[in-house]
Biopython code that builds the backbone (N, CA, C, O; Angstrom):
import numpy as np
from Bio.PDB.StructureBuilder import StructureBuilder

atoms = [
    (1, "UNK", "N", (-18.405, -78.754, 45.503)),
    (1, "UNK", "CA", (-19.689, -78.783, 44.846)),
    (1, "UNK", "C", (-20.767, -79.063, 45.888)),
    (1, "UNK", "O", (-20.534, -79.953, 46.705)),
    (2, "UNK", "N", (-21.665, -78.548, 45.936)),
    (2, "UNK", "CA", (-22.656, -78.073, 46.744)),
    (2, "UNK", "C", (-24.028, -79.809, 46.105)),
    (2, "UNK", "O", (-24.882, -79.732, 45.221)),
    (3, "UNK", "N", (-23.816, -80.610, 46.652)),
    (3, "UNK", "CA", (-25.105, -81.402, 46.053)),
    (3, "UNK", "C", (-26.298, -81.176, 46.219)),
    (3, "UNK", "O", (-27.101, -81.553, 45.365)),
    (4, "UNK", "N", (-26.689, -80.546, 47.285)),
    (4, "UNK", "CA", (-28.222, -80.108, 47.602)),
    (4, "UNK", "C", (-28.481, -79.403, 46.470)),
    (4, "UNK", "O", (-29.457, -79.820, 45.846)),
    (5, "UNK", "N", (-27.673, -78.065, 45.807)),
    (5, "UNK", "CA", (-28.236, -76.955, 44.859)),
    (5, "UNK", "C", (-27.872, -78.024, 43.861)),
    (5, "UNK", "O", (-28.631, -77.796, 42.919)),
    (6, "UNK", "N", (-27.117, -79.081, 43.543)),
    (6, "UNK", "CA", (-26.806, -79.545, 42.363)),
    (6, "UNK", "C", (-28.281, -80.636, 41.982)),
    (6, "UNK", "O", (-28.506, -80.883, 40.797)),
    (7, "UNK", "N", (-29.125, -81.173, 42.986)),
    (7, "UNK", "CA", (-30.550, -81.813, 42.933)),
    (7, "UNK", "C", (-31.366, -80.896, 43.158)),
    (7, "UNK", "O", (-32.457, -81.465, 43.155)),
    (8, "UNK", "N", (-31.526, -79.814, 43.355)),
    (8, "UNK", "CA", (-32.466, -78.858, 43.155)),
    (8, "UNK", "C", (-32.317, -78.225, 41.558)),
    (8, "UNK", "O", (-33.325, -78.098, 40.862)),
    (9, "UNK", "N", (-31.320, -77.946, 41.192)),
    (9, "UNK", "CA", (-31.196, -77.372, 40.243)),
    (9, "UNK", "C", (-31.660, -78.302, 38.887)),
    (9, "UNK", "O", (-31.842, -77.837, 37.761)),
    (10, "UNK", "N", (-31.798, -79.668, 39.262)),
    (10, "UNK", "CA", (-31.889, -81.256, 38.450)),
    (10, "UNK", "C", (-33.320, -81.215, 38.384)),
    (10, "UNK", "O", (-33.907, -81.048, 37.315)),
    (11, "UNK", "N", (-33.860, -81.349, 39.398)),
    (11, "UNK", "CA", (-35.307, -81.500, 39.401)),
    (11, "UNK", "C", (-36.211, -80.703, 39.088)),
    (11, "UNK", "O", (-37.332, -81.075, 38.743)),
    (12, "UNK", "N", (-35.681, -78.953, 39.201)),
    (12, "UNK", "CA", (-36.240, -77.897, 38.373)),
    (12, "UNK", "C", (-36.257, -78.056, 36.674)),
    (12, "UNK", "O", (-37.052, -77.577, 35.865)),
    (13, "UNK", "N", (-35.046, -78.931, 36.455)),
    (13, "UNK", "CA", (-34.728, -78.827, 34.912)),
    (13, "UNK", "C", (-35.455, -79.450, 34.383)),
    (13, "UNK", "O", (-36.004, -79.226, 33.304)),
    (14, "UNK", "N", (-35.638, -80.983, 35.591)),
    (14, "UNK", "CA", (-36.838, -82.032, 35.140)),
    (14, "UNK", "C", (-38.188, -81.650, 35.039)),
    (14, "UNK", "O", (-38.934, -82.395, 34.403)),
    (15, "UNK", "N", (-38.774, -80.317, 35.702)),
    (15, "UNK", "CA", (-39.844, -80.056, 35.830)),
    (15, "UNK", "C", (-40.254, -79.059, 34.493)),
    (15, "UNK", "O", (-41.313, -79.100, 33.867)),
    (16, "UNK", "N", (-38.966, -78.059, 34.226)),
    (16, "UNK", "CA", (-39.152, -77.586, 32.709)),
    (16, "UNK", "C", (-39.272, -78.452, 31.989)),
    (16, "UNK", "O", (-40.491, -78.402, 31.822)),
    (17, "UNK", "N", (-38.885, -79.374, 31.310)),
    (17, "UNK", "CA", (-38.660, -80.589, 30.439)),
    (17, "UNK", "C", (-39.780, -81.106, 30.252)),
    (17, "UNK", "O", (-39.971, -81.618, 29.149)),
    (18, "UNK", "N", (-40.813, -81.134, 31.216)),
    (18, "UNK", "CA", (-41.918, -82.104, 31.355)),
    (18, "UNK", "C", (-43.108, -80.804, 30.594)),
    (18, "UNK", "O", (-43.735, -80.933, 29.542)),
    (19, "UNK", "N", (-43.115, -79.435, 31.676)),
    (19, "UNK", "CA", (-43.480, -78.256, 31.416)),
    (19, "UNK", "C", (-43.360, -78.026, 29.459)),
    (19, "UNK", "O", (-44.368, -77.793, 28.792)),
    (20, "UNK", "N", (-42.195, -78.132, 28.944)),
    (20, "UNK", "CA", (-41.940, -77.865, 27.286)),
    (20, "UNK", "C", (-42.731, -78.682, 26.710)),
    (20, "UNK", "O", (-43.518, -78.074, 25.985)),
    (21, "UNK", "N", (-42.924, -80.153, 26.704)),
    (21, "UNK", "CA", (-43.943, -81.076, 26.294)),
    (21, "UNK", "C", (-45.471, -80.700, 26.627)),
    (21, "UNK", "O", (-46.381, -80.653, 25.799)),
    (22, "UNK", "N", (-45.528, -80.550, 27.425)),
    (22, "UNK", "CA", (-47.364, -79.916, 27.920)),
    (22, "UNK", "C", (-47.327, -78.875, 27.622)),
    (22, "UNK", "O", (-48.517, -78.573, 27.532)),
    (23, "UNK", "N", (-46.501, -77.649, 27.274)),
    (23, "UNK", "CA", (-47.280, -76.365, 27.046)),
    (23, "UNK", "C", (-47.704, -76.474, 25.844)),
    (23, "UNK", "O", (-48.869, -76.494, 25.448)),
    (24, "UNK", "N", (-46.161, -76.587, 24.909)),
    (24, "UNK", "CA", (-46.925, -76.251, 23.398)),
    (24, "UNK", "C", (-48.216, -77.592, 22.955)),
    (24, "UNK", "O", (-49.040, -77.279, 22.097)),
    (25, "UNK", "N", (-48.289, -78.850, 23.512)),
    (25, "UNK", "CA", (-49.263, -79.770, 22.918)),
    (25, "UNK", "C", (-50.713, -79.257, 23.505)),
    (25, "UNK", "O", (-51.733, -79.448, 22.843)),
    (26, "UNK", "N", (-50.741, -78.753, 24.481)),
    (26, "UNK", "CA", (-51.789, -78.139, 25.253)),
    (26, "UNK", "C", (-52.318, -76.782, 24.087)),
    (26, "UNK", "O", (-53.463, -76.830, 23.637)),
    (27, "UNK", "N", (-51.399, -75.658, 23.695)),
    (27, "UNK", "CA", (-51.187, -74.734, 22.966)),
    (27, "UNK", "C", (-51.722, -75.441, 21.431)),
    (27, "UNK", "O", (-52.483, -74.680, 20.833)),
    (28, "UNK", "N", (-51.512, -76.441, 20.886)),
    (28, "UNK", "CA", (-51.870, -76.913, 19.701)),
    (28, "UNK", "C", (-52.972, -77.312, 19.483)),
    (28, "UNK", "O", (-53.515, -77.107, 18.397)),
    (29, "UNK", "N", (-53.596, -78.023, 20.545)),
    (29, "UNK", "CA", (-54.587, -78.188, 20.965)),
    (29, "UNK", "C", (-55.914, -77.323, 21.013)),
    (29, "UNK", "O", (-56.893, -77.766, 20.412)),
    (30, "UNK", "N", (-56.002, -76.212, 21.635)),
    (30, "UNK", "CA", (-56.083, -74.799, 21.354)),
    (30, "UNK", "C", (-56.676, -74.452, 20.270)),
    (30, "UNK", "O", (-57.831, -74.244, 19.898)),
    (31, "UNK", "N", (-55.344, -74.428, 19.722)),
    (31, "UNK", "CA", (-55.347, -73.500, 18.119)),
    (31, "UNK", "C", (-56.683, -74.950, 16.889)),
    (31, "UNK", "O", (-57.258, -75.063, 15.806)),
    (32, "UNK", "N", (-56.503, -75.428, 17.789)),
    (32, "UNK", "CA", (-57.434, -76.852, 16.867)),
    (32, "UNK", "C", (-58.520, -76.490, 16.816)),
    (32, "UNK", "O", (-59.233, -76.659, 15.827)),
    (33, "UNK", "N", (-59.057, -75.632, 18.383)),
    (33, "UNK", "CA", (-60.854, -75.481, 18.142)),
    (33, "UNK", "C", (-60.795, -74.408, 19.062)),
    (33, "UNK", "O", (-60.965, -74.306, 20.277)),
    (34, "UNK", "N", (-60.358, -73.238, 17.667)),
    (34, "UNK", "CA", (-60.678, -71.668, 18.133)),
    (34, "UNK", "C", (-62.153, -71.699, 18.077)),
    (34, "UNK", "O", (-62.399, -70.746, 18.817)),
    (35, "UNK", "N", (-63.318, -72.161, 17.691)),
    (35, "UNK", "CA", (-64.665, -72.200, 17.411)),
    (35, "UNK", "C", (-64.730, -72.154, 19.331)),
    (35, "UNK", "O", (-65.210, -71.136, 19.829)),
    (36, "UNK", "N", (-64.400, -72.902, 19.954)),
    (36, "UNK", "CA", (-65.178, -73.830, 21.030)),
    (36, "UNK", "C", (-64.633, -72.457, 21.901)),
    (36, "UNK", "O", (-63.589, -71.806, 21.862)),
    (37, "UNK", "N", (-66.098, -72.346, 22.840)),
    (37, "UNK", "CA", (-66.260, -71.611, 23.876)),
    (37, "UNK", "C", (-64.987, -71.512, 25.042)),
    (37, "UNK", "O", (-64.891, -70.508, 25.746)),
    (38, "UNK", "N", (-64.227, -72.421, 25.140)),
    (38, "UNK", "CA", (-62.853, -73.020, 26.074)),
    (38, "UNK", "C", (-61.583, -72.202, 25.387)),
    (38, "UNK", "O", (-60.492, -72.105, 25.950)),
    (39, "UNK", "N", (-61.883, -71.623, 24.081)),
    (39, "UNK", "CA", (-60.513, -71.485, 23.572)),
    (39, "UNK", "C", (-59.050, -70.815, 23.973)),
    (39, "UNK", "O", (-57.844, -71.053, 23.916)),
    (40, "UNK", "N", (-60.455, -69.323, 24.638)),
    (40, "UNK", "CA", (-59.452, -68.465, 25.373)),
    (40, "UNK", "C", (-58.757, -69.073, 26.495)),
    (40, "UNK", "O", (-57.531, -69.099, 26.384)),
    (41, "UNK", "N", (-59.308, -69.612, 27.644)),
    (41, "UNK", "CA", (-58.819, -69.916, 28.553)),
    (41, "UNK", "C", (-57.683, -71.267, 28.656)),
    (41, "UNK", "O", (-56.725, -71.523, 29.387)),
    (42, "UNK", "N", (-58.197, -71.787, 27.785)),
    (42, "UNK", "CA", (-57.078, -73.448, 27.707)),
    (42, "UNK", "C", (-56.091, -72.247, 26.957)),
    (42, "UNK", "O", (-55.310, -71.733, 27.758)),
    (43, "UNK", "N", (-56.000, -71.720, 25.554)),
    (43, "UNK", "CA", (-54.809, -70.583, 25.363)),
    (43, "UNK", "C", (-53.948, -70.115, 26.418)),
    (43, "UNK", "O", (-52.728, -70.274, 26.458)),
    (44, "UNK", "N", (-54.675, -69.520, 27.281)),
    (44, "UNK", "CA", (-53.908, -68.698, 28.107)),
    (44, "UNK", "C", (-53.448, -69.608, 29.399)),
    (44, "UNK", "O", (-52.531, -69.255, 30.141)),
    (45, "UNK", "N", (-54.072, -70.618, 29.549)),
    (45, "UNK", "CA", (-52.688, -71.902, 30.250)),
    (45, "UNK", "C", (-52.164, -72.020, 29.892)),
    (45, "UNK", "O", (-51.060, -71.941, 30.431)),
    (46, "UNK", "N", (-52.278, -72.352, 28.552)),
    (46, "UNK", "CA", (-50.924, -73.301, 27.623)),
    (46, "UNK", "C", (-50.084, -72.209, 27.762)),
    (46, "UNK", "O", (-49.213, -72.415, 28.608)),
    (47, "UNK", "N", (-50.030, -71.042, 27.195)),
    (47, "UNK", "CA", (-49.055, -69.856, 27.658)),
    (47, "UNK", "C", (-48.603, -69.525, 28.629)),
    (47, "UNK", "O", (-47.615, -68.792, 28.588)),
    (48, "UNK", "N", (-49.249, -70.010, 30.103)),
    (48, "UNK", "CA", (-48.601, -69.372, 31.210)),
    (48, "UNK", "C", (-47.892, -70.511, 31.480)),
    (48, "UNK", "O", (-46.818, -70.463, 32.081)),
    (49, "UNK", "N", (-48.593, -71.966, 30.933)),
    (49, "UNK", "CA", (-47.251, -73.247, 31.077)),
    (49, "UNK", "C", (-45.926, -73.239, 30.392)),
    (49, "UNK", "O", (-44.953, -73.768, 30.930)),
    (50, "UNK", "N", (-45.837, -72.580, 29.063)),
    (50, "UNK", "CA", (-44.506, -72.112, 28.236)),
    (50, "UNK", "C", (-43.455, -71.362, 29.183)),
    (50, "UNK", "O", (-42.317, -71.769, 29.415)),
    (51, "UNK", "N", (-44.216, -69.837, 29.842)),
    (51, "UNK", "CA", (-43.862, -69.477, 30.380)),
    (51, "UNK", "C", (-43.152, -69.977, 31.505)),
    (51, "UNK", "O", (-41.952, -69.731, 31.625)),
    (52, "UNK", "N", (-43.761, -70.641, 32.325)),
    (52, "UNK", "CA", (-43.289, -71.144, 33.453)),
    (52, "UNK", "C", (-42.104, -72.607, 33.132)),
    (52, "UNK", "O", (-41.305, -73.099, 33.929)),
    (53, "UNK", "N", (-42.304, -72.901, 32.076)),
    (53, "UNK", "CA", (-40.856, -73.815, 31.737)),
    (53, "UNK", "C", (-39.530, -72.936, 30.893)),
    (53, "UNK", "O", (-38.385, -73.280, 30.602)),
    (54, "UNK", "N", (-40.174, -71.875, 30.713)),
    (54, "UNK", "CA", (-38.558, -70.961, 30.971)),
    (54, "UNK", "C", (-38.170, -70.288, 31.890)),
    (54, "UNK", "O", (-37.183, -69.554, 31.847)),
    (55, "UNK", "N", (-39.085, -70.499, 33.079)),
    (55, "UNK", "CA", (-38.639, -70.039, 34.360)),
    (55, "UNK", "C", (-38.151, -70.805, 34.895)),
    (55, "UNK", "O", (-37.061, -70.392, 35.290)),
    (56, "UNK", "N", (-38.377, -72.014, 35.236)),
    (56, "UNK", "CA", (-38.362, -73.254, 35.311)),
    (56, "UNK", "C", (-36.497, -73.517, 34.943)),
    (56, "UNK", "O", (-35.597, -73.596, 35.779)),
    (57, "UNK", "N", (-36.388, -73.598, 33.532)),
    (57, "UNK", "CA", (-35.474, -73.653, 32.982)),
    (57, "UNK", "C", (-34.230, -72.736, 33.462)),
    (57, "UNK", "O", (-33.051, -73.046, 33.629)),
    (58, "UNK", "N", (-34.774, -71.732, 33.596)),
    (58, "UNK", "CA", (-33.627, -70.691, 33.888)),
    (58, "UNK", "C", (-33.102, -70.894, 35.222)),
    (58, "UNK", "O", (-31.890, -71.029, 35.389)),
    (59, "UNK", "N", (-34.053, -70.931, 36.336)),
    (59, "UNK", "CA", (-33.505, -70.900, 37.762)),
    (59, "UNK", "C", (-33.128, -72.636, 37.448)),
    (59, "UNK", "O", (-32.167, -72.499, 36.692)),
    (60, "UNK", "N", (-33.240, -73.455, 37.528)),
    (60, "UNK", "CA", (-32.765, -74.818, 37.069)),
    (60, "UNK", "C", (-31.215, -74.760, 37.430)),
    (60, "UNK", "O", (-30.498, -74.930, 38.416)),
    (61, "UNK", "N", (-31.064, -74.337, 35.727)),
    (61, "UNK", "CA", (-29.447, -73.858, 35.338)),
    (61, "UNK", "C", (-28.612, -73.099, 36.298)),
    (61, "UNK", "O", (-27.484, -73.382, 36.703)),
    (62, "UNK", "N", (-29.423, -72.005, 36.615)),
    (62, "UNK", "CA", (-28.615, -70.970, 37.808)),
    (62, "UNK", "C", (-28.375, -71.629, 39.424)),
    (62, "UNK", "O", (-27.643, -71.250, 40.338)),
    (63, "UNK", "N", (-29.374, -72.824, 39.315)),
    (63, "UNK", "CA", (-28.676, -73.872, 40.492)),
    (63, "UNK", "C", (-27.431, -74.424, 40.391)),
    (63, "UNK", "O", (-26.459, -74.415, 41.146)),
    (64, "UNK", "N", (-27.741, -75.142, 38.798)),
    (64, "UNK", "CA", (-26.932, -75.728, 38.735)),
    (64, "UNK", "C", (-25.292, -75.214, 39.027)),
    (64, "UNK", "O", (-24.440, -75.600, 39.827)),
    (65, "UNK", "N", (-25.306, -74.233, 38.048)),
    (65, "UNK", "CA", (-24.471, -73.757, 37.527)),
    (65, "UNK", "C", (-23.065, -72.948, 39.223)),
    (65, "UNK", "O", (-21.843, -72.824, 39.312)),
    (66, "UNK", "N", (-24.331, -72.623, 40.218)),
    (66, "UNK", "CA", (-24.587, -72.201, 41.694)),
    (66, "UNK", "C", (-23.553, -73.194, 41.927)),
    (66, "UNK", "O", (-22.442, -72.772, 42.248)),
    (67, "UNK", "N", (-23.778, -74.712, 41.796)),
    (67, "UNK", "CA", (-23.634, -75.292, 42.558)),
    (67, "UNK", "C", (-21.934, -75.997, 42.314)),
    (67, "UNK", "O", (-21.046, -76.333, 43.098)),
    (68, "UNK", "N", (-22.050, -75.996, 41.043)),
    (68, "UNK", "CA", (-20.772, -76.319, 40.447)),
    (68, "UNK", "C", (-19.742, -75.204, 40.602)),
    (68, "UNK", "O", (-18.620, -75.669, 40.803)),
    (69, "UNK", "N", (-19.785, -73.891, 40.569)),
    (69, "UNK", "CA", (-18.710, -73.324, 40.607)),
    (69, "UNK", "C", (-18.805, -72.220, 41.169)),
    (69, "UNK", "O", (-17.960, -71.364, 40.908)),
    (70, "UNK", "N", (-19.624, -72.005, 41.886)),
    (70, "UNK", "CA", (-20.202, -70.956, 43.386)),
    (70, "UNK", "C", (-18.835, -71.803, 44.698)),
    (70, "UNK", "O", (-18.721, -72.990, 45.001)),
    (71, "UNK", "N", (-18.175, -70.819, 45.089)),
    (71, "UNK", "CA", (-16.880, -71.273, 46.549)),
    (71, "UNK", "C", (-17.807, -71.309, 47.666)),
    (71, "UNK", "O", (-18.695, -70.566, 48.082)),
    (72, "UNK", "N", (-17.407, -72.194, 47.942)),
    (72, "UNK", "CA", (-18.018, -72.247, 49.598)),
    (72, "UNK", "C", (-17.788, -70.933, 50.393)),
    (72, "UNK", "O", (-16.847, -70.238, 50.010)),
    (73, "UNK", "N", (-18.261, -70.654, 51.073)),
    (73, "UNK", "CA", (-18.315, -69.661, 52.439)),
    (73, "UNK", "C", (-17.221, -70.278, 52.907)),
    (73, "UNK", "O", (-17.269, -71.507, 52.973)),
    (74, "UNK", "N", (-15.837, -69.494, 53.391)),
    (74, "UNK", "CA", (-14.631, -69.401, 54.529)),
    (74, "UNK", "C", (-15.157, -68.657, 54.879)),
    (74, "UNK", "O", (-15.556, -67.701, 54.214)),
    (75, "UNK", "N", (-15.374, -68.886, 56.312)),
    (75, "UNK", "CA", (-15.319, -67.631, 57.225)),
    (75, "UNK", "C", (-13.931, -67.229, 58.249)),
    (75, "UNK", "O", (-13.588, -67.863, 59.247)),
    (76, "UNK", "N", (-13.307, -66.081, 57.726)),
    (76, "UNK", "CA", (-12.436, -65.630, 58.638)),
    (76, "UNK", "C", (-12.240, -65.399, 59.609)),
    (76, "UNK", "O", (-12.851, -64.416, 60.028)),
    (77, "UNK", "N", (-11.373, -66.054, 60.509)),
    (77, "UNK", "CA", (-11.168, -65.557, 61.713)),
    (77, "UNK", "C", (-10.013, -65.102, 62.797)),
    (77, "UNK", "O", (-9.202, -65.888, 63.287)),
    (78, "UNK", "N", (-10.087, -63.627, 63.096)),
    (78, "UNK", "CA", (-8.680, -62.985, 62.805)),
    (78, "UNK", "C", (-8.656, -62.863, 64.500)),
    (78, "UNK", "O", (-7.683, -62.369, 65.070)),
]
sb = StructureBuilder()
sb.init_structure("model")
sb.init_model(0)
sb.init_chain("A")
sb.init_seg("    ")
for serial, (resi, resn, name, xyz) in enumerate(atoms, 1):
    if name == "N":
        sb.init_residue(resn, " ", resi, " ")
    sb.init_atom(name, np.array(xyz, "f"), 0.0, 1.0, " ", f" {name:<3s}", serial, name[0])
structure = sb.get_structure()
């Protein structure tokens, strides 16, 4: 097991996690005062923050996952 990809892959997950809480409350937020001149643009953060905690999320896992059951490099030598 690879620990470097296994704390990279941890701290990405931690960073989605944090990312899922701020997008949609940011996003609700939003939808509270479609009136107000800000609406579009705080919207379209809160969306590119959703976004980016399933990116977030995904490469995370694919560390993880890297790290746990990805074989080390043998290199042969004949």
């Amino acid at each position: 097991m690879n620990k470097n990809h296994l704390a990279e892959g941890l701290k990405k997950i931690f960073i989605s996690i944090s990312l899922m809480f701020l997008g949609p409350t940011i996003l609700f937020q939003s939808f509270k005062n479609e009136n107000h001149p800000w609406f579009l643009p705080v919207l379209s953060i809160s969306i590119v923050i959703c976004v980016l905690s399933l990116f977030y999320g995904v490469k995370g896992l694919q560390s993880i996952m890297n790290a746990i059951f990805k074989k080390k490099d043998t290199k042969v030598v004949k």
